[in-house]
C-alpha positions in Angstrom: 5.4 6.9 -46.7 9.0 5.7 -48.1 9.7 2.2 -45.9 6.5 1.0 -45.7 6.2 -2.6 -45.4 3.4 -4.7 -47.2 0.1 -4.9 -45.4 0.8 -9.4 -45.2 3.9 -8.9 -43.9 3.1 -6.2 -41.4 0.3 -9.0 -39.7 2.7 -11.4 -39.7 5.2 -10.0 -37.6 3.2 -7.9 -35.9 4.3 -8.2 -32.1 3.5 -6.5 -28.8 6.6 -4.4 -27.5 7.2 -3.4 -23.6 10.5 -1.7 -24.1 10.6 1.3 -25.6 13.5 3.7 -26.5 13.1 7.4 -25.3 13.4 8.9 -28.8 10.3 10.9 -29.4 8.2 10.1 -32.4 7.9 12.6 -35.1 4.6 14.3 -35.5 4.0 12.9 -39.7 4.5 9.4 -38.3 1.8 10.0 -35.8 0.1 11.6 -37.7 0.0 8.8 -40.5 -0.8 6.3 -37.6 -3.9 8.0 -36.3 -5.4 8.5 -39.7 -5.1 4.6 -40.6 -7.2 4.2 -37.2 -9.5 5.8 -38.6 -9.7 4.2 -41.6 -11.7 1.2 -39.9 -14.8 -0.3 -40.6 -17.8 0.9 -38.3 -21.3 0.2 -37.6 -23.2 2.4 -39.8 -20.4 4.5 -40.7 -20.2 6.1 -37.3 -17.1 6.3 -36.8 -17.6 6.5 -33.1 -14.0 6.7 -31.9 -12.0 8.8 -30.0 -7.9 8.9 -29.3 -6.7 11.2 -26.7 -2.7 11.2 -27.4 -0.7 12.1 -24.3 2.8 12.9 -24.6 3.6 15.0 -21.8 5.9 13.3 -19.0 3.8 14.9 -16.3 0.6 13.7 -16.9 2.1 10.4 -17.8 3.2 9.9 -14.5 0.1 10.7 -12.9 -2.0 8.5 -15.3 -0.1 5.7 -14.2 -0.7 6.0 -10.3 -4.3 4.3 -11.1 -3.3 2.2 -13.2 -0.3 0.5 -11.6 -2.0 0.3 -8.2 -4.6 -1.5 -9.9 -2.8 -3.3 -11.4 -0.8 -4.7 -8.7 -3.9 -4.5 -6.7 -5.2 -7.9 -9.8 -1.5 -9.8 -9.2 -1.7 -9.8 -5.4 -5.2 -11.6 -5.9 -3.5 -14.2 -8.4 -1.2 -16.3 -6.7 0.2 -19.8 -8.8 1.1 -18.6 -11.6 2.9 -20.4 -14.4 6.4 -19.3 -15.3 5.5 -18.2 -18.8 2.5 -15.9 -17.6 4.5 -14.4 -14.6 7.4 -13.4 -17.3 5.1 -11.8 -19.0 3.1 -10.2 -15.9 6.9 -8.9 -14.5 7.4 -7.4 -17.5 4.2 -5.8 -18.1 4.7 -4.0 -14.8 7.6 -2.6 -15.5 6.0 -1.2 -18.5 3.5 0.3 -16.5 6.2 1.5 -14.3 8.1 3.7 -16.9 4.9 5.0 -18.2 5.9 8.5 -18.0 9.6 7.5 -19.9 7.4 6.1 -22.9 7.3 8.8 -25.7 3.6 8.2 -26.5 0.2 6.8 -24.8 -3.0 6.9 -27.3 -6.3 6.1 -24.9 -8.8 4.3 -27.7 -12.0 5.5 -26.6 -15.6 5.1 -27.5 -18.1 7.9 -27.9 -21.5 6.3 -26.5 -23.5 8.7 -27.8 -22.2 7.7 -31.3 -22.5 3.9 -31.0 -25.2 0.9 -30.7 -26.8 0.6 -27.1 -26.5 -3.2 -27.0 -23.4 -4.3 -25.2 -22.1 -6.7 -27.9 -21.9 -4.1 -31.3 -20.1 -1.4 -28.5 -16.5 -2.3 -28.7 -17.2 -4.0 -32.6 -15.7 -0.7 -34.7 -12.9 0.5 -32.0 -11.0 -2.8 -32.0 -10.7 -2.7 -36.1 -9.0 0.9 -35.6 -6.7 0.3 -32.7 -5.4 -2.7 -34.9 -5.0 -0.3 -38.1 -3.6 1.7 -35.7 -0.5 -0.7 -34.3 -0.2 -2.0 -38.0 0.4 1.0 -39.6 3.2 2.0 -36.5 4.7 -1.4 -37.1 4.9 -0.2 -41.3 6.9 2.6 -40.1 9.2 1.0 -38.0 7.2 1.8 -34.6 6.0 -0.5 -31.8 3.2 -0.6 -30.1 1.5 -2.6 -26.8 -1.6 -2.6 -26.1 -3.4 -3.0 -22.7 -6.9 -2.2 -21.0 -5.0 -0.3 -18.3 -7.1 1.9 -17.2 -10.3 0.6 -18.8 -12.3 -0.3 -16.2 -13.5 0.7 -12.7 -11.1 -1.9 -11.5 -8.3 -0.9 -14.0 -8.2 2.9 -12.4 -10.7 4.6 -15.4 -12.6 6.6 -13.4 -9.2 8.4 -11.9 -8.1 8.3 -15.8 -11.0 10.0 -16.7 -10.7 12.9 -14.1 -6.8 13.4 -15.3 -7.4 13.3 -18.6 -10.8 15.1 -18.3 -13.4 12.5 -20.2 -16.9 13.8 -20.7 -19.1 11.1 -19.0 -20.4 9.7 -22.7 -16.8 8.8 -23.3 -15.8 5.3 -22.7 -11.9 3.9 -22.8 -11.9 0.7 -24.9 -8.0 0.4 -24.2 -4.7 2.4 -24.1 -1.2 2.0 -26.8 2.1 2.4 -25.4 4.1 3.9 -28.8 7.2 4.2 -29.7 10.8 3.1 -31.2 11.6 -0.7 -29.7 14.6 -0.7 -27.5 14.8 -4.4 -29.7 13.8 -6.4 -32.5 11.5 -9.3 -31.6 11.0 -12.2 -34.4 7.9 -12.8 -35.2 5.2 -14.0 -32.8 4.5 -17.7 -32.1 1.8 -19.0 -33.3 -0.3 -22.5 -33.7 -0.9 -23.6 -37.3 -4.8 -22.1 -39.1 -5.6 -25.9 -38.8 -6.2 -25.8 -35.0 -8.5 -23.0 -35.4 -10.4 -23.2 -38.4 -13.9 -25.3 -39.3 -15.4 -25.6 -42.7 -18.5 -26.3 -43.0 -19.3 -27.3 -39.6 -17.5 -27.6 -36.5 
């Protein structure tokens, strides 16, 4: 698609978004995003993923009853926080507050049926294909965030589940907010390769 920028540049500015504009995002972009998803590596070629896109304001606002209950439900329990993380806690809560105002939610899901059994290969091809997912919005001048919202007992899946109406086999991995950015962010901060990387040995 005309605009594109290059894959290197794309992960290195690459950032998570919380404020979105309300324009809507046109159904080629979308569609371009979703199909670079599925693009991703997966065990045994199963290609065991499924995205459930939800645009519609209504049930936006009544997916985010569970999850924002639970969620404030988690920062009640965590008092003493630093600065930095309660900045970012405040403003992924009002996030989760305008859910219904964001022009696009994708729930990244796993088909259980059509993945490993052991617990450590489940999530291993769904995390490739949300990432080629945000990537390929950030090529086209999208942003994305993503969160476990609604993930997890705890994080109000089972109530997702029911709205959205999951077949039991059907496990969410994580959730995208997508859309235009309300503003530009620089590119993220990060610590130089040499804090992270061995050769050879630890």
């Amino acid at each position: 698609m005309p605009g594109a920028m290059s894959l290197i540049d794309g992960i290195n500015s690459l950032r998570s978004v919380r404020k979105f504009k309300p324009d809507p995002v046109p159904e080629d972009k979308l569609r371009v995003v979703l199909e670079s998803a599925t693009k991703a590596a997966s065990g045994s070629n199963t290609q065991p993923w499924e995205f459930v896109v939800v645009r519609g304001p209504k049930v936006k606002a009544r997916l985010k009853e569970p999850m924002l209950r639970t969620w404030l439900d988690r920062l009640a329990g965590s008092p003493g926080m630093s600065p930095r993380i309660r900045e970012a806690y405040d403003e992924a809560t009002e996030m989760l507050r305008n859910t219904e105002k964001i022009p696009v939610i994708v729930y990244c899901c796993v088909d259980l049926n059509r993945v490993g059994k052991s617990e450590e290969v489940r999530y291993a091809s769904i995390y490739p294909a949300v990432q080629n997912l945000m990537l390929a919005a950030h090529s086209l001048g999208l942003a994305t965030c993503l969160t476990v919202h609604g993930s997890t007992p705890t994080r109000g899946e089972p109530e997702v589940k029911k709205i959205l109406g999951f077949p039991d086999h059907v496990k969410v991995a994580c959730l995208v907010y997508l859309g235009y950015p309300a503003a530009r962010l620089g590119r993220p901060k990060r610590k130089p390769i040499e804090k992270f990387v061995h050769y050879n040995s630890w």
